[in-house]
LUMKOL-10603 format. One record per atom (N, C-alpha, C): x, y, z. Coordinates in steps of 0.2 Angstrom, whole numbers, plus 5000, padded with zeros to 4 digits. Atoms other than C-alpha are relative to their C-alpha. Layout:
<setors>
XYZ...
</setors>
This chain:
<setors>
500050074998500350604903500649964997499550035002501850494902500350034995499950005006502650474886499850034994500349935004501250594878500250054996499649945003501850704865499450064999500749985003500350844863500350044994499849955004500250924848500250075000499849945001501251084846500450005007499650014993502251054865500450074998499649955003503251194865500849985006499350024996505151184873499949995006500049984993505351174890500750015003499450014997506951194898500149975009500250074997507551064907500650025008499649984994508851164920500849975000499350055002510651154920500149945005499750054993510451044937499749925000500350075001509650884927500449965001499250034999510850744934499949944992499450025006510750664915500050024997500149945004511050744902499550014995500550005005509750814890500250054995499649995005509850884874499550074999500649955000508451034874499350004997500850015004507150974864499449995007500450004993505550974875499749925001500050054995505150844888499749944997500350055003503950744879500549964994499850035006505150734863500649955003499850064999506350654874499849925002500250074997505250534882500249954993500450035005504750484865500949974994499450005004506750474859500549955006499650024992507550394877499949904999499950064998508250224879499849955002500450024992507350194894499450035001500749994998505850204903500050065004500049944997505450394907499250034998500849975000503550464910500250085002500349924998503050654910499450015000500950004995501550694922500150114998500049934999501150894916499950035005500449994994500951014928499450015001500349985001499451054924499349935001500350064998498750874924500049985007500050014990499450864942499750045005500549934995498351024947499349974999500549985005496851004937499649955006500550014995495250954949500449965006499750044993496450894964500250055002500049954992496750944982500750045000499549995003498750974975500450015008499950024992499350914994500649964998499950065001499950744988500549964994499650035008501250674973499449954999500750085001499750514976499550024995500649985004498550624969499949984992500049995006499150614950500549954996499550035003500550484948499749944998500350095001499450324948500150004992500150045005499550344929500650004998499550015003501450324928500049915003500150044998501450144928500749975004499450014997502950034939500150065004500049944995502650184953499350005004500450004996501750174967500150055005500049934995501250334978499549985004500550014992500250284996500150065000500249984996499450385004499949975009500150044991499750325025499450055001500649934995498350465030500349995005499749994994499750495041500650044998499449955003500750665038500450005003499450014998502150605052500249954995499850045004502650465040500150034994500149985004502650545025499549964993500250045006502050475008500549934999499550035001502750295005499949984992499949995005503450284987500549954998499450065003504150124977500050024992499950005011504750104958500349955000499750065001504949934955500149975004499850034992504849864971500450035002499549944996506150004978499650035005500149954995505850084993499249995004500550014994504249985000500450005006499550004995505149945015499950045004500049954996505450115021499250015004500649994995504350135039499850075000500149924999504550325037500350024991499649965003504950455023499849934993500050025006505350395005501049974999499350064999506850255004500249984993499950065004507650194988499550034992500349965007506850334973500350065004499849934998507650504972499650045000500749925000506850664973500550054997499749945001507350824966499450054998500549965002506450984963500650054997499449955006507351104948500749965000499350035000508750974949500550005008499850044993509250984967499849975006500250064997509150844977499450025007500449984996507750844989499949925003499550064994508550674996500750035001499149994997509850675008500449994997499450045003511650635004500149915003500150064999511250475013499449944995500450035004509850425002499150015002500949994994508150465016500050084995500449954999507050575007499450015001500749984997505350675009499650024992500549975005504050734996499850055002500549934996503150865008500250054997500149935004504051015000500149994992500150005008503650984982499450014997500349945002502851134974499450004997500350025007501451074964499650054999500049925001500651254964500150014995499649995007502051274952500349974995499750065003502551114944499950044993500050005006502851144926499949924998500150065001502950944926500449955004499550084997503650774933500349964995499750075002504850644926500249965003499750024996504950514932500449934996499650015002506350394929499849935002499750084998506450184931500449964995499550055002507250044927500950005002499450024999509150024924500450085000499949905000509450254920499850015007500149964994508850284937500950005003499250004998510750214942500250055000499649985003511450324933499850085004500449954994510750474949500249985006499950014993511750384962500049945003500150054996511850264975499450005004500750004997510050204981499550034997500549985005509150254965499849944998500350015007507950144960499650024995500349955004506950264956500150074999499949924999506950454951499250024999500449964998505550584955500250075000499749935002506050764946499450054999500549965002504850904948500550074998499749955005505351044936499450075002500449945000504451234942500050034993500149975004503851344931500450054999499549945000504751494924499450075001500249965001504051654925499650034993500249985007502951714912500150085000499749945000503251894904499550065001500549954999501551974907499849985006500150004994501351924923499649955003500550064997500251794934499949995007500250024994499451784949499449955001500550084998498451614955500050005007500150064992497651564973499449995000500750024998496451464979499949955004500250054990495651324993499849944995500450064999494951184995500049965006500250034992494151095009499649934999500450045001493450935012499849955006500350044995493050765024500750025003499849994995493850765039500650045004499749915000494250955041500650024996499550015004495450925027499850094995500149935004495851145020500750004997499249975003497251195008499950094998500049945003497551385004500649994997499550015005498951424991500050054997499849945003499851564981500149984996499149985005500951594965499850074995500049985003501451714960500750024996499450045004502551724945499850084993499949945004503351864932500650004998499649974999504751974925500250064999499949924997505752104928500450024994499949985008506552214913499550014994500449985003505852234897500249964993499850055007505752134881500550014998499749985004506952234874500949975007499450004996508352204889499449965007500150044994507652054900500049995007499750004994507952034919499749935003499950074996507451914930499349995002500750004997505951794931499949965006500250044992505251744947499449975000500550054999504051604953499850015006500150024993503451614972499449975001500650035000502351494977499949985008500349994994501551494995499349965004500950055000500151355003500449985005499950004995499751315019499449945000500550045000498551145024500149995006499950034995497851075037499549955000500650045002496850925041499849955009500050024992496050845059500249924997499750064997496350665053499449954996500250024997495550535050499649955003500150044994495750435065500350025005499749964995496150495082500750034999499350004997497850555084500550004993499849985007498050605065499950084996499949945001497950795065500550034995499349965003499250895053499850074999500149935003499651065047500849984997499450015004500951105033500150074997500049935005501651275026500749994999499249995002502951295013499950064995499849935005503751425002500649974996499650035005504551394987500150074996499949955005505451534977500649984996499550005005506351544961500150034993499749945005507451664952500349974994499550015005508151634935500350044997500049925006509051764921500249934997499550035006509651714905500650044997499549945003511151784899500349964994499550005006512451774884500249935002499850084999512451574881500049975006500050024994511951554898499449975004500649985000510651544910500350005009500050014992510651574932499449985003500650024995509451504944500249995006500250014993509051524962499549965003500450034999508151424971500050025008499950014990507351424991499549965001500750064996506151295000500150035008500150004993505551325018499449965000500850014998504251185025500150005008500250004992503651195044499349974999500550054996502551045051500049965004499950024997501850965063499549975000500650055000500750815063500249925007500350054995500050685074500249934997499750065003500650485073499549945003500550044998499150375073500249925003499950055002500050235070499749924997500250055005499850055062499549965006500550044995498449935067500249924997499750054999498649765071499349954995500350065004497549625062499250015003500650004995496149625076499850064998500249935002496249815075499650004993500649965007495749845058499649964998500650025000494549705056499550025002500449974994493549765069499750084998500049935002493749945066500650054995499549985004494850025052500150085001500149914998494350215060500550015007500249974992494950175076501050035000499449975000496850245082500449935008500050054998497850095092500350045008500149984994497950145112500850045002499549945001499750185111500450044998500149975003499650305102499850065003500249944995498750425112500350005008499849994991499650355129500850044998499450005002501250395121499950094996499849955002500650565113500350024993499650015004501450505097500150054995500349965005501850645085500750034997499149995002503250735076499850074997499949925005503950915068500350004998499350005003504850965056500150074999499949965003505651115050500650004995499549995003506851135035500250054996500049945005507451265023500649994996499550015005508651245007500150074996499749965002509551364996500449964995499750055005510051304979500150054993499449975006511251384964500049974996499650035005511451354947500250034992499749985003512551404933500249974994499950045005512451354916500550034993499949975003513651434903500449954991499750035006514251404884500650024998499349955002516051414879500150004992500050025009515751394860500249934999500050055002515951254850500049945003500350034998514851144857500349975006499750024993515751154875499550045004500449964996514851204889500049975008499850034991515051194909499250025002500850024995513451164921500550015009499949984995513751204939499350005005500549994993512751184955500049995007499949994995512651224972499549995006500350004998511751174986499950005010499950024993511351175006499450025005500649984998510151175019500049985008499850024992509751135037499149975001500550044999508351015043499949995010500050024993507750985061499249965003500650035000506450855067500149975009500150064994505850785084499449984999500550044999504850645087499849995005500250044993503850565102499749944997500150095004503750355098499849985005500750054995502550235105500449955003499950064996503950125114500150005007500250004993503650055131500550035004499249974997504550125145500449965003499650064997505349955151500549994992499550005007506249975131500350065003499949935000506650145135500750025006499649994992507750125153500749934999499350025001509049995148500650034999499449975003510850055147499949984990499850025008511150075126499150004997500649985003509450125125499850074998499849945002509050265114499550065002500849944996507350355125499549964996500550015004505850385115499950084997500049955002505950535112500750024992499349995007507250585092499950085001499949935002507950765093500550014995499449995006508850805076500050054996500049965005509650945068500549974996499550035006510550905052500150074997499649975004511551015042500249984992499950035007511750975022500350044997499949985005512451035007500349954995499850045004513150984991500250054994499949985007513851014972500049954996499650055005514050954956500250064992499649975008515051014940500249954996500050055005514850934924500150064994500049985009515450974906499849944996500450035009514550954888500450024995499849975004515050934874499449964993500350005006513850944859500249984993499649995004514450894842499549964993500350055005513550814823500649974999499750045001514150654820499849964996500450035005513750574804499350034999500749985001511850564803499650045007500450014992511650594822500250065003499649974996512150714836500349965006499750034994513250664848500250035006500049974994513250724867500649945004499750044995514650674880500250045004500249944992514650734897500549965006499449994998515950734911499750015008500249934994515450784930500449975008499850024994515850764949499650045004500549984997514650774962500249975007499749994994514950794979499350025007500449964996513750794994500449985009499750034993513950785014499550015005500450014996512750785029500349995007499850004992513050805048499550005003500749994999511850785059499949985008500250034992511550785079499549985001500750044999510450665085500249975009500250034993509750645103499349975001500550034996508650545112500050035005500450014996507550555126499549965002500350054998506650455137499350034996500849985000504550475132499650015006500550004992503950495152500550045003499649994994504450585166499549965006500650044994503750475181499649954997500950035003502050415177499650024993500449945005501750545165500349964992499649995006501950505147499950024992500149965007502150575130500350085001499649925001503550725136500649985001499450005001505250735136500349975005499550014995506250655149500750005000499149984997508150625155500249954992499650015005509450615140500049905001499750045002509750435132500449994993499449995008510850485116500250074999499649935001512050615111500649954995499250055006513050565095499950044994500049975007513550655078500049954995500050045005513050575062500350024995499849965005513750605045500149944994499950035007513550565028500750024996499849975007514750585012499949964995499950055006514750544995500350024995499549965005515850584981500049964993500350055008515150514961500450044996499649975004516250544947499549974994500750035004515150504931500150024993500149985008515250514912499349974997500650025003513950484899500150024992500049995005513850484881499449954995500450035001512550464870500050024991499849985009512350464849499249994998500850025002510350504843500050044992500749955007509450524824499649995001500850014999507950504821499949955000500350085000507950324818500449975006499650064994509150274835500050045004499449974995509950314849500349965006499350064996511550224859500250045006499949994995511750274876500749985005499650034995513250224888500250055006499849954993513450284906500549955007499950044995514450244921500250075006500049954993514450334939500449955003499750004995515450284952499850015008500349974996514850294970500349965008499550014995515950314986499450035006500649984995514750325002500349995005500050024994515350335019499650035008500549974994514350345034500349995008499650024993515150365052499450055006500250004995514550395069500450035005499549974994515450505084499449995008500550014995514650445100499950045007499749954997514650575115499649965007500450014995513450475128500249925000499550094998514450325137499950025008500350024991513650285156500549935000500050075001513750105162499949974999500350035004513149995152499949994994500049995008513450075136500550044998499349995002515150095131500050044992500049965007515750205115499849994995500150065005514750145101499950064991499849965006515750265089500349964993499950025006516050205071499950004993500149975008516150205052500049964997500250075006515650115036500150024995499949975008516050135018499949954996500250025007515350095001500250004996499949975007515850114984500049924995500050055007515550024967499750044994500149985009515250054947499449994999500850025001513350074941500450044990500049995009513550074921499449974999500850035004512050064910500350014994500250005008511750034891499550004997500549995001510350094882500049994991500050005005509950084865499150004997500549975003508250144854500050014992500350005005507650114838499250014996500349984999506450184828499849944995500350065005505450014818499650044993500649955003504250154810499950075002500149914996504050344813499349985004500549984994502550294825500049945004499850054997503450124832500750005001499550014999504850124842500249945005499850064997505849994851500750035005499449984995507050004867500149965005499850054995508149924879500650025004499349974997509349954891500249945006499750054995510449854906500450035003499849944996511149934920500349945007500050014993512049884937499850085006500349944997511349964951500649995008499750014992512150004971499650045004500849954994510750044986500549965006499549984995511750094999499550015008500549974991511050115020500050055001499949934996510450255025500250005009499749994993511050335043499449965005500550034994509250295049500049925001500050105004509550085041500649985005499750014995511250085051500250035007499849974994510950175068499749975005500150084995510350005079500349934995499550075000511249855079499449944999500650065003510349665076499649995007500450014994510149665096499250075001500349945001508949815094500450085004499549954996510449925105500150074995499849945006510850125096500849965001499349985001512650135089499949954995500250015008513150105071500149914998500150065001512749945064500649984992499550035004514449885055500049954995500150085002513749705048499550044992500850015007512349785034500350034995499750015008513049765017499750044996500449985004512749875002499649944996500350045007511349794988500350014995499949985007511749764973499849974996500550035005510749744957500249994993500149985007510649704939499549994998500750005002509249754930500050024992500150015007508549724912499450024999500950005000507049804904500249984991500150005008506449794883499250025000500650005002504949884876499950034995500449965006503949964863499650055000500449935002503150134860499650014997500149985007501950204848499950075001500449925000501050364846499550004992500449975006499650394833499450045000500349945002498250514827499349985006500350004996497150434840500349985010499649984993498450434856500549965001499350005000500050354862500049945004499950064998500650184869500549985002499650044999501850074878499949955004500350054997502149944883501049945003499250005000503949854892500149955007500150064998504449694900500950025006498949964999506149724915499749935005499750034996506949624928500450015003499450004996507949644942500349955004499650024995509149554951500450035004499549974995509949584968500349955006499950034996510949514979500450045009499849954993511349554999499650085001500549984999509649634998499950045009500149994994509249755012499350005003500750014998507749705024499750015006500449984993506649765039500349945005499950054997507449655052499250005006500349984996506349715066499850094998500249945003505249865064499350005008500449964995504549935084500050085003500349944995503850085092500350064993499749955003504550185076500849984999499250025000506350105077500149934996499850055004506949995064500650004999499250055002508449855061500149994996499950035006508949795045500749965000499550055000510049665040499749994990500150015010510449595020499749935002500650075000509349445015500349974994500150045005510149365001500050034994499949975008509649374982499250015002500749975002507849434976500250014993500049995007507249444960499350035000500749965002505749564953500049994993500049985007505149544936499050004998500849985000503549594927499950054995500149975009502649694912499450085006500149904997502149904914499750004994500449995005500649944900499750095003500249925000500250124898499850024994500249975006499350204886499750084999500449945000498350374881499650004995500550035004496750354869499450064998500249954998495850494864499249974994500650025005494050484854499750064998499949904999493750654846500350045003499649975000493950784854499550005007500450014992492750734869500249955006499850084997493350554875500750005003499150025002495050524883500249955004499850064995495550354892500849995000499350004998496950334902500249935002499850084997497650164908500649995002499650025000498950104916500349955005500050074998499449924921500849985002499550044998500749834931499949945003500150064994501149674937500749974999499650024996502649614946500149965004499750054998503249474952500850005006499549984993504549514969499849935005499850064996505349364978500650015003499550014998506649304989500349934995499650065002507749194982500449945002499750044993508749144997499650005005500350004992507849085014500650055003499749994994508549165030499550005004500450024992508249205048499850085002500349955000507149365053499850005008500150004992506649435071499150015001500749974999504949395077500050015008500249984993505149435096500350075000499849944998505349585104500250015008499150025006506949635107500049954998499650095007507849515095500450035001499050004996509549485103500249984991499850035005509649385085499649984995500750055006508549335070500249945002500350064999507549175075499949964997500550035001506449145063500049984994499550025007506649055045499450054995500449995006506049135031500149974993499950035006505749035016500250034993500049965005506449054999499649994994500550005004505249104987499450025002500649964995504049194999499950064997500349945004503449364992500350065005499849954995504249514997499550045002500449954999503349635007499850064999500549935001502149795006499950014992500050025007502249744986499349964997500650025002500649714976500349964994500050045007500749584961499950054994500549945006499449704951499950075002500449944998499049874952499950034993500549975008497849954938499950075003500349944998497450124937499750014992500149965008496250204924499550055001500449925000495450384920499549994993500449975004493850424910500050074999500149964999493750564905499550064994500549965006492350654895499850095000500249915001492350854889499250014998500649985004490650894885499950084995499849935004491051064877499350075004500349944996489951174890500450025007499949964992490351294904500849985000499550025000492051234902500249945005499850044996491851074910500349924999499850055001492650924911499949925005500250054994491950754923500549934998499750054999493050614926499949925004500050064994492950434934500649954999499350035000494450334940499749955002500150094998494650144943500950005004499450044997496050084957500049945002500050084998496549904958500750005004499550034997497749844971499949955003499850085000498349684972500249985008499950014993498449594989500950025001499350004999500149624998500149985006499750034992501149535011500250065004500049944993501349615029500650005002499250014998503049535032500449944997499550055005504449425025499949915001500450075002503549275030499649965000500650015005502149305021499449955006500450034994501049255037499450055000500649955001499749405034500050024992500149955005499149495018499550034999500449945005498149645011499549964999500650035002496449595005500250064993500249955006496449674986499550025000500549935000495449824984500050024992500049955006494749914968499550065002500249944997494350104973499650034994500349965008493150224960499950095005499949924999493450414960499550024995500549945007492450544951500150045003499849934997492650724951499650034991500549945006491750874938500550075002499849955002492851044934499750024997500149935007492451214926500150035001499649965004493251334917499750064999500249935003492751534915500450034998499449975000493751644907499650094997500249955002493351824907500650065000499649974997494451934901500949975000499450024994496251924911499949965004500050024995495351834922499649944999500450075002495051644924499849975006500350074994493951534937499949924999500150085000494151354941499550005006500450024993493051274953500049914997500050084999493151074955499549955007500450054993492050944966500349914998499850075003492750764966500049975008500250054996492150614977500449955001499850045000493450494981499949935004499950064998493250304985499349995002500849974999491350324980499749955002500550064994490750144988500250005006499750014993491750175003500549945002499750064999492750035002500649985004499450024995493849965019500349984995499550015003495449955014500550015001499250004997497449925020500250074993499649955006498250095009500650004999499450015001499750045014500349955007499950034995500849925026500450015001499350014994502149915040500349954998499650065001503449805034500349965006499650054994503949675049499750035007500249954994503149805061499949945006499950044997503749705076499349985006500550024994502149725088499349984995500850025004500949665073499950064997500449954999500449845071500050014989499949995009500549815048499650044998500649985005498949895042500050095001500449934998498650085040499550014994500650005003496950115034500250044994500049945007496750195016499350065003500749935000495350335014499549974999500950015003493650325015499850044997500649945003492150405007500150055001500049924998492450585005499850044994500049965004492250734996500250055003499849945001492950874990499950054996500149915003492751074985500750055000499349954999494251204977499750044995500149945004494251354969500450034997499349974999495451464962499750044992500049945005495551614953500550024997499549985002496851674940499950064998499949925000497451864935500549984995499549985005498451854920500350064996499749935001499452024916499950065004500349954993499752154929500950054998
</setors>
């Protein structure tokens, strides 16, 4: 849990492809030694009686992190840090992703969480505040899942689970090495799971299978790793319901949804390298490699009188995209007085191409199939960060300073020009300085204190610049990058009965980027001015013997505009009409969110029973704060147990989520221009898993 130290942790290695630098001590001892605000979720905490589908399922205890759940697998999970990346109508906006250090966001900044492995997590980090910067442009947050290594005796795991509304996971790993104590070879991880679920609300079907493998050696002051991801799915898109809708019925699925067919697939597969060697005296090069291919269509709920204008883009999205990337960095280790001193060097490099066609969504009468061509145009990301870092830590301090750099161009080759819709080829570029300062003192060996300050820069993705303000395709030249500065200060402890924090931030941004219009799946954006977020993150871990363990952790945030503007409430919007006031509350953002775990061992059968508490604070539905969320507080429970015979161990889990059934928004549409804000959360369910381990073979 978070900042957690358990007693005895033992090392963990952290991969040469962590973009900041670490020093090798295990994961916990940095949390507990770090500048800044950095939580570690084990992997094991993020398996332990869960459906292991969902990042949602185990993050609620990192506090200033919020993981929805849409019960809707074409969207994916929407995922903010600090107010970052509510916004996003699809995908994950505005927090990085990485699994073993390579990026699992684009080079434009749109990521996904669907392929991340937790089968095989060794653990999460996750990163906020002003250090997230220091990962890029359009980090407010980081999201680092770190796999497990191979063990030397070997390990085979799988097992299911199934539950309400025909919701089954199966899953694999297995995991080893090759050689022999005396002359090591290479250890391997392969992890393997397939789900699938009807929904549930009409028109919310999915299924999902990925494969995750990964090779590492160690050599003479070195170490190599392989990586591969392949996910394939395809899910059904219920989409959002309007005010009237979910009052009425929160199960039900809204009509265009079914006439339109609405749904999406994806396929992708990555390939990731990385090379970590020492050249003596505390010098050492890091090296990484990476590339993949992506390919998605969708079918969208917009009408066919949108659909048939010249400069209209169909309703149908066909996209293969192509990726890769690097980065090469050197270290240099060194004692420095009382302290040790690390300073670090790199240049990172990614790029993105990506065909992208429309089609109409009808042929005739008929609708929800492909129709005649409305788009044909190449997209293309680059970005080029050069980046140092140097930091000075004893036991009682540690001084931090970082600055990246970040060069980001986004163009557009347009191939489909009728009449009516002339060449709407073009290109945009970014670049600015993110430095942070950090600093950490220790007041007492079980009371530490920290602070850091950071500019940030949150740059458009391809999908943020690819409609214009009239709602027309072709790249959108006017939308500015954000830019922020952000301040936290907080306090630590750890003692013999569990572990504490507690930590006060703020950010400021100005030329804030904002859902202008958001229909049929097609969203606008435009800057809004300045905003301000500020607010206190409470986290703890609490143990009482060896039976009791309470978990808690508390946010509350304060997200505003600072400037009025003008916003589109028709549909088309030739122009934003409409005023938005300042000091309105920004949208899809709670005030409060509380999460807390019980957790009591009773010392039989090896079982352990749990109840969770969720509070979520009302949230606005659009930026002028003209609807909101009704707050909700959710109650989970779930029972685990543990055999172990032998080599061979049995889990079995039952856990009941959202025990009084309680209606509830899980998450909202930001500006979603037909009304359509609310998609349900989860109702009353239950759940059964299994899973049997073989340790040595």
């Amino acid at each position: 849990m978070g900042w957690a130290w358990p007693a005895g942790a033992q090392e963990v290695p952290a991969g040469a492809l962590a973009p900041v630098v670490v020093t090798g001590e295990s994961a916990w001892e940095q949390v507990w030694l770090a500048p800044g605000s950095v939580d570690v979720v084990d992997g094991e905490e993020l398996r332990a009686g869960q459906l292991q589908i969902n990042l949602s399922e185990s993050l609620g205890r990192v506090p200033g992190l919020v993981v929805r759940n849409r019960q809707n697998y074409a969207q994916d999970l929407q995922i903010a840090s600090r107010g970052y990346g509510a916004r996003a109508p699809f995908g994950v906006r505005g927090v990085r992703l990485y699994v073993d250090g390579i990026p699992a966001s684009a080079p434009d900044g749109q990521g996904q969480a669907a392929n991340f492995p937790l089968g095989s997590a060794d653990r999460i980090e996750v990163v906020r505040g002003p250090f997230s910067a220091l990962y890029g442009a359009s980090a407010g947050g980081v999201i680092a899942l770190y796999t497990q290594d191979g063990l030397p005796q070997g390990e085979w795991r799988t097992g299911m689970a199934t539950g309400a509304d025909g919701l089954w996971r199966l899953s694999s790993q297995l995991s080893g090495r090759t050689g022999t104590p005396e002359q090591p070879g290479w250890s391997y991880v392969l992890d393997a799971g397939r789900f699938g679920t009807d929904g549930q609300r009409p028109q919310s079907a999915a299924m999902r299978t990925t494969i995750n493998l990964k090779l590492a050696r160690a050599h003479e002051g070195g170490r190599s790793v392989i990586l591969f991801n392949r996910q394939d799915s395809r899910a059904q898109d219920p989409l959002g319901l309007t005010r009237a809708e979910f009052d009425t019925d929160p199960g039900q699925t809204t009509a265009a949804a079914t006439q339109f067919d609405t749904r999406k697939t994806v396929a992708q597969g990555q390939l990731g390298l990385a090379w970590e060697q020492s050249l003596g005296g505390g010098h050492r090069v890091e090296l990484m490699g990476y590339g993949g291919q992506r390919s998605v269509r969708q079918f969208q709920a917009i009408p066919v009188g949108a659909q048939t204008p010249p400069g209209s883009a169909g309703g149908v999205i066909d996209l293969a995209r192509d990726y890769w990337g690097w980065n090469a960095r050197w270290r240099h280790d060194r004692d420095l007085g009382t302290g040790r001193l690390t300073v670090s060097a790199g240049l990172a490099m990614d790029r993105q191409s990506e065909q992208r066609l429309g089609y109409e969504n009808f042929v005739g009468t008929t609708l929800g199939v492909q129709g005649r061509l409305r788009r044909d145009e190449t997209n293309r990301a680059a970005t080029l960060d050069p980046y140092a870092q140097a930091e000075w830590r004893s036991e009682a301090s540690t001084f931090t300073a970082g600055l990246r750099h970040s060069r980001v161009r986004l163009s557009s080759a347009d191939r489909y020009m009728v009449a009516g819709n002339p060449d709407d080829s073009g290109s945009v570029r970014f670049n600015g300085f993110s430095p942070v300062l950090g600093i950490r003192h220790a007041i007492t060996p079980r009371l530490q204190a920290f602070a850091s300050l950071g500019r940030s820069l949150e740059t458009p993705t391809l999908n943020e610049v690819a409609y214009r303000t009239s709602g027309q395709s072709g790249l959108n030249p006017s939308l500015a990058a954000a830019r922020g500065l952000s301040a936290e200060t907080g306090l630590r402890g750890r003692h013999t009965w569990g572990t504490w924090s507690a930590t006060l931030f703020e950010t400021r941004t100005r030329d804030e980027i904002v859902v202008l219009s958001n229909t049929g799946g097609r969203s606008t954006f435009q800057n809004a001015g300045r905003t301000r977020r500020h607010g206190l993150e409470l986290s703890g871990l609490f143990q009482w013997g060896e039976q009791v363990t309470l978990t808690p952790a508390y946010t509350w945030m304060d997200a505003r505009y600072r400037d009025g503007f003008l916003t589109c409430t028709a549909t088309p919007c030739a122009a934003p009409n409409t005023p938005v006031a300042a000091g309105n509350r920004m949208p899809g953002l709670a005030r409060q969110q509380a999460w807390l775990q019980l957790a009591w061992t009773p010392g039989w059968a090896g079982s352990v029973f749990t109840l969770e508490a969720v509070h979520t604070g009302r949230m606005a539905v659009n930026d002028r704060n003209t609807d909101f969320t009704e707050p909700a507080t959710l109650f989970h429970a779930g029972v685990r147990f543990e055999q172990q015979r032998g080599e061979w161990t049995w889990r079995q889990f039952l856990r009941i989520d959202n025990l009084t059934d309680r209606s509830h928004a899980g998450s909202v549409i930001v500006n979603e221009g037909n009304g359509r804000y609310f998609e349900p959360g989860g109702r009353r369910a239950v759940f059964v898993g299994v899973e049997v381990v073989r340790r040595g073979f």
